[in-house]
TILUM-194389 format. One line per field, with one value per atom (N, C-alpha, C): residue number from 0; residue in three letters; atom name; z, y, x. Coordinates in nm, 2 decimals. Atoms other than C-alpha are relative to their C-alpha. Example, Ala and Ser with C-alpha at 12.3 -4.5 7.8 and 13.67 -1.06 7.14 Angstrom:
resi [0|0|0|1|1|1] $
resn [ALA|ALA|ALA|SER|SER|SER] $
name [N|CA|C|N|CA|C] $
c3 [0.00|0.78|0.00|0.00|0.71|0.08] $
c2 [-0.12|-0.45|0.12|-0.11|-0.11|0.11] $
c1 [0.09|1.23|0.09|-0.09|1.37|-0.08] $
This chain:
resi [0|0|0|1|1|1|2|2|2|3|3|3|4|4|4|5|5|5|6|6|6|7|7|7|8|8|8|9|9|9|10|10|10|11|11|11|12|12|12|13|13|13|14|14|14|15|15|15|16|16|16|17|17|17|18|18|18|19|19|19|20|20|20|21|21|21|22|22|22|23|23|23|24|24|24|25|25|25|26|26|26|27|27|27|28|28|28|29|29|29|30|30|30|31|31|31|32|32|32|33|33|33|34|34|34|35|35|35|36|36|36|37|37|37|38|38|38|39|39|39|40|40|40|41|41|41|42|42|42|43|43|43|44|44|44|45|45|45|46|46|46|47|47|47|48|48|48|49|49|49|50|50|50|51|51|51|52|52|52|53|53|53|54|54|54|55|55|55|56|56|56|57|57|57|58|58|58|59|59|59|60|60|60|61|61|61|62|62|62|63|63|63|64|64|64|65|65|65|66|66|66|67|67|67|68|68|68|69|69|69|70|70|70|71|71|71|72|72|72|73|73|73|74|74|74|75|75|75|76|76|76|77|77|77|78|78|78|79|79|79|80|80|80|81|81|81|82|82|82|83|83|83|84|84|84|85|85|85|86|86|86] $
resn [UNK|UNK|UNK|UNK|UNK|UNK|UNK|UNK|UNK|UNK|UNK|UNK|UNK|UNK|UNK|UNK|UNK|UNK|UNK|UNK|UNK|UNK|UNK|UNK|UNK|UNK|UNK|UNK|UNK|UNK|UNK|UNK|UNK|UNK|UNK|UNK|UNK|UNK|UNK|UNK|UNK|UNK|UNK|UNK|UNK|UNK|UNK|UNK|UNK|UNK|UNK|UNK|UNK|UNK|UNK|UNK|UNK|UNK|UNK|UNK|UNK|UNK|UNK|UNK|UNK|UNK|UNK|UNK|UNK|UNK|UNK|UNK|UNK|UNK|UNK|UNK|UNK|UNK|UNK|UNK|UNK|UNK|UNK|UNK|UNK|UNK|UNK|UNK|UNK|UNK|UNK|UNK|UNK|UNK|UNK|UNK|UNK|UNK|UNK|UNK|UNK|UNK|UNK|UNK|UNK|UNK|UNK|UNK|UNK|UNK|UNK|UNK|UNK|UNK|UNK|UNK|UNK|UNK|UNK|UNK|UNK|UNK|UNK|UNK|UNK|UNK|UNK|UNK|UNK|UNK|UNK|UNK|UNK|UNK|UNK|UNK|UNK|UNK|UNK|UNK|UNK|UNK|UNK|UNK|UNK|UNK|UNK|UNK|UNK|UNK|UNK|UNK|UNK|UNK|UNK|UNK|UNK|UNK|UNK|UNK|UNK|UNK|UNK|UNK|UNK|UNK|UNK|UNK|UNK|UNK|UNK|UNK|UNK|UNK|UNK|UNK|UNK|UNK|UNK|UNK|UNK|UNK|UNK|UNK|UNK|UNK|UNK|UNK|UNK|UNK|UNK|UNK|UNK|UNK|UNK|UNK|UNK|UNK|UNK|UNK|UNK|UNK|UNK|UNK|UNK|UNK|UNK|UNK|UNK|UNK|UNK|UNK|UNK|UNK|UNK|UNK|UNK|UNK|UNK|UNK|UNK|UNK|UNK|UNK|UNK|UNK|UNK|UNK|UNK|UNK|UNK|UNK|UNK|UNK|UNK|UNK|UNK|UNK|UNK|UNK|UNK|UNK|UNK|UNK|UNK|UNK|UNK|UNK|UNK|UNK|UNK|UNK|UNK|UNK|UNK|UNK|UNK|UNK|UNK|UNK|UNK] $
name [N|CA|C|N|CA|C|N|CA|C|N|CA|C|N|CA|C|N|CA|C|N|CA|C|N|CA|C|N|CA|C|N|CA|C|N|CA|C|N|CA|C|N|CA|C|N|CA|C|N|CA|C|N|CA|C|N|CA|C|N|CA|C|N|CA|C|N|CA|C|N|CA|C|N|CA|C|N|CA|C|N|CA|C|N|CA|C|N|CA|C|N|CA|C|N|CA|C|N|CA|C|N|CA|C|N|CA|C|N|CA|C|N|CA|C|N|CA|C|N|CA|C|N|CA|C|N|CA|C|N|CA|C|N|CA|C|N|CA|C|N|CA|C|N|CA|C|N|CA|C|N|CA|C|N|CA|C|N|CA|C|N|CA|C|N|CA|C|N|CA|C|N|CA|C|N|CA|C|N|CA|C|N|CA|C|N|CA|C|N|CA|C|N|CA|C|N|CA|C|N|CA|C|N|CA|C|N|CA|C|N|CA|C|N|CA|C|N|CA|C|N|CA|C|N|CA|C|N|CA|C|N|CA|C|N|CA|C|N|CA|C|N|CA|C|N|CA|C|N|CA|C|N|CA|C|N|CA|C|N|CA|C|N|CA|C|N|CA|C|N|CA|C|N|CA|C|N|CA|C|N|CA|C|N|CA|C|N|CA|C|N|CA|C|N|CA|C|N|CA|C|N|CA|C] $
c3 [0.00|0.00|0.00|-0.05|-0.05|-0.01|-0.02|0.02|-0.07|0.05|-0.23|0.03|-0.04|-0.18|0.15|-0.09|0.16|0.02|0.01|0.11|-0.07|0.04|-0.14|0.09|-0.07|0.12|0.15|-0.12|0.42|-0.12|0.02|0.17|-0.01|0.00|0.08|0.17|-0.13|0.50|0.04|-0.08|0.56|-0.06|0.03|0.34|0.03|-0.03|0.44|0.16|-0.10|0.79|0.07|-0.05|0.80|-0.15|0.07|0.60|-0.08|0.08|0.54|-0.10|0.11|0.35|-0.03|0.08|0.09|-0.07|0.11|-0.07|-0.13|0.08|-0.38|-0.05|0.05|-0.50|-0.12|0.15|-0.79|0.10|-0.05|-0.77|0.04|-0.03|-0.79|0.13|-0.09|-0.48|0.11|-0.13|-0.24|0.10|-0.18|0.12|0.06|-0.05|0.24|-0.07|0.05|0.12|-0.08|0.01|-0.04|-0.08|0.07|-0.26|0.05|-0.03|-0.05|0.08|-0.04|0.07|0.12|-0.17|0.42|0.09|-0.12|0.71|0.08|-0.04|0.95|0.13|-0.11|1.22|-0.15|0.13|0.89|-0.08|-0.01|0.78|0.13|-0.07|1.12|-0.04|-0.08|1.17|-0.18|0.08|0.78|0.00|0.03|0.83|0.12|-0.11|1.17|-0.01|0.05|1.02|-0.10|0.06|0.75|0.09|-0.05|1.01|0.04|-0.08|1.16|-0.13|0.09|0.85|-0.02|0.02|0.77|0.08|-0.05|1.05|0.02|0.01|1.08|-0.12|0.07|0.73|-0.05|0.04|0.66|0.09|-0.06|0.95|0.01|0.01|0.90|0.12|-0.12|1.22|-0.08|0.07|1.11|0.08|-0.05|1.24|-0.09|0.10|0.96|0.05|-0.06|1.13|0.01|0.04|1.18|-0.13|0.15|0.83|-0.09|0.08|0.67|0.05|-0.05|0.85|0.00|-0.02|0.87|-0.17|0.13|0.47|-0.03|0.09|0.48|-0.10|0.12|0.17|0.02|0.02|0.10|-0.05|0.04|-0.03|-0.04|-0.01|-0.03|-0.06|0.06|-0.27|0.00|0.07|-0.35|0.03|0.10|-0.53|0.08|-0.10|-0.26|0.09|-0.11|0.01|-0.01|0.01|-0.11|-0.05|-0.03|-0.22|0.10|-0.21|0.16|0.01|-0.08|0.24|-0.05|0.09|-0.03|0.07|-0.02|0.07|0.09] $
c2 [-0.12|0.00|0.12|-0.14|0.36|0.07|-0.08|0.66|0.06|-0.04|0.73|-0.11|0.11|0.37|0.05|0.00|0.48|0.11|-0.11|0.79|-0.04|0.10|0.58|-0.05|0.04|0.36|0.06|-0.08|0.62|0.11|-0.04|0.81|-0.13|0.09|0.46|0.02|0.04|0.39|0.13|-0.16|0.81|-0.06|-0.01|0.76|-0.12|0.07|0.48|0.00|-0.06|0.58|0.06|-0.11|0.81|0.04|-0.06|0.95|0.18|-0.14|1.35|0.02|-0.09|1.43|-0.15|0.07|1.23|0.03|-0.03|1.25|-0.04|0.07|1.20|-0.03|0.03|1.00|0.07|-0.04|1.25|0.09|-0.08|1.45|0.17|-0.13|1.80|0.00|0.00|1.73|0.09|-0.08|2.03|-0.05|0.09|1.87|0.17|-0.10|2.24|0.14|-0.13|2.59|0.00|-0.06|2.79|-0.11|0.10|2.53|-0.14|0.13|2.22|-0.02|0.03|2.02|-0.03|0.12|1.90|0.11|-0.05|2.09|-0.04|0.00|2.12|-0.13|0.15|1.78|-0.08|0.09|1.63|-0.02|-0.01|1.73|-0.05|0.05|1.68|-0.19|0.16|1.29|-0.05|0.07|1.22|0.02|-0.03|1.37|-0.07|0.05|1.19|-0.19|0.11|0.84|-0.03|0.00|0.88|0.01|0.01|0.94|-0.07|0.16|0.62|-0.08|0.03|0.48|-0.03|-0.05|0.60|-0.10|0.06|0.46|-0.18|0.14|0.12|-0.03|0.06|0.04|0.03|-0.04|0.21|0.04|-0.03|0.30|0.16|-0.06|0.62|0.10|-0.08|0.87|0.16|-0.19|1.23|0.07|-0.14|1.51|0.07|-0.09|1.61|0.05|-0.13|1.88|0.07|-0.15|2.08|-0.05|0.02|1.95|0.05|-0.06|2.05|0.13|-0.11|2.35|0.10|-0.09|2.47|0.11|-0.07|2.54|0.13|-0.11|2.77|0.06|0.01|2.72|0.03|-0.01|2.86|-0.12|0.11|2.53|-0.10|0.17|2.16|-0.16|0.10|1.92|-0.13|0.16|1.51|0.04|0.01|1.62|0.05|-0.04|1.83|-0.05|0.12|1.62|-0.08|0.09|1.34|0.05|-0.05|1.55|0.04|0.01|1.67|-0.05|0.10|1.35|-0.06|0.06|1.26|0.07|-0.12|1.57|-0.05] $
c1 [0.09|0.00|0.09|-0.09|0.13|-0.09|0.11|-0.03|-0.07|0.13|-0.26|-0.11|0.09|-0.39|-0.04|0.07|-0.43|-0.12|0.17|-0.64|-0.06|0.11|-0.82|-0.09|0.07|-0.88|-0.12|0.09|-0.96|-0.16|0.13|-1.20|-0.13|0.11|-1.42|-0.07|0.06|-1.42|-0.08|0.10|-1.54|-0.12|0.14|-1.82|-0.07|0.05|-1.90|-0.10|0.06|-1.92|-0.10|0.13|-2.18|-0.04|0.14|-2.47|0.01|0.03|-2.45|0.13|-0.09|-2.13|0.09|-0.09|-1.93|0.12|-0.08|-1.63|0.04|0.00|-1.60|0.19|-0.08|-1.25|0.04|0.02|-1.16|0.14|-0.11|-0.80|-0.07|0.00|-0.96|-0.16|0.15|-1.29|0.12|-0.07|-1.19|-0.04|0.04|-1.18|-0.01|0.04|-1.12|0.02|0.02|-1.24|-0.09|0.05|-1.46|-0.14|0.05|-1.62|-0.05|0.02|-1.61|-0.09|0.12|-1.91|-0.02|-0.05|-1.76|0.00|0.01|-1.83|0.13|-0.17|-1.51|0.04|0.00|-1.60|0.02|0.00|-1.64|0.18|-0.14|-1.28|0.12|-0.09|-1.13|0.01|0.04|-1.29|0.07|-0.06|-1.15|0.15|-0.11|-0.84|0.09|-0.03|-0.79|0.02|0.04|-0.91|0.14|-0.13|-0.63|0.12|-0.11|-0.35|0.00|-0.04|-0.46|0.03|0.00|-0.46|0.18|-0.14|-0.12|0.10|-0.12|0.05|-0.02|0.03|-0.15|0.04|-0.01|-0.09|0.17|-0.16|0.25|0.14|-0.07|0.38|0.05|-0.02|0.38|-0.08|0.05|0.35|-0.02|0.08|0.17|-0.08|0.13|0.00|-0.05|0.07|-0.25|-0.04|0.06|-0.41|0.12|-0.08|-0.09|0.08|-0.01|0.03|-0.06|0.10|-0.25|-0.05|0.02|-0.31|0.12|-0.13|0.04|0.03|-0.05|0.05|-0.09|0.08|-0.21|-0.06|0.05|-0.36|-0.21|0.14|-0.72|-0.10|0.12|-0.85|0.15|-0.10|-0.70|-0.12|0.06|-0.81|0.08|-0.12|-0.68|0.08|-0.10|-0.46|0.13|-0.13|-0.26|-0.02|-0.01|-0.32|0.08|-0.09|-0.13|0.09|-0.09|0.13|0.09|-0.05|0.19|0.01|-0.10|0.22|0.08|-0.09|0.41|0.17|-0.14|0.69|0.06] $
């Protein structure tokens, strides 16, 4: 598994999880800003889910909240997500 497989895999388990918001698997679906469908528990609980993710399947230890919050970026789609954790 590497980590696109794993955020593959942590978006199928979010939506699975629950009922109001989905994400859709596509490189440009903004997870956060101005455009995106996900309310901010909604973002924490997938982006929390993936660092478990991360380190149960790869081993890899992360803090996506200040990772993803440190860049500062107005909106975070796929596509730069797995880049950060690519870097």
């Amino acid at each position: 598994m590497d980590i696109k497989e794993a955020v593959d895999s942590s978006i199928k388990e979010f939506n699975k999880s629950q009922d109001k918001f989905k994400i859709q698997n596509i490189d440009d679906f903004e997870l956060i800003g101005q455009n995106s469908t996900l309310d901010s528990m909604a973002i924490v609980n997938f982006l929390m889910l993936l660092e478990k993710k991360l380190l149960k399947d790869l081993n890899i230890k992360i803090n996506l909240m200040d990772k993803v919050f440190l860049e500062k970026k107005e909106k975070l789609n796929i596509k730069d997500l797995v880049s950060i954790l690519e870097s």
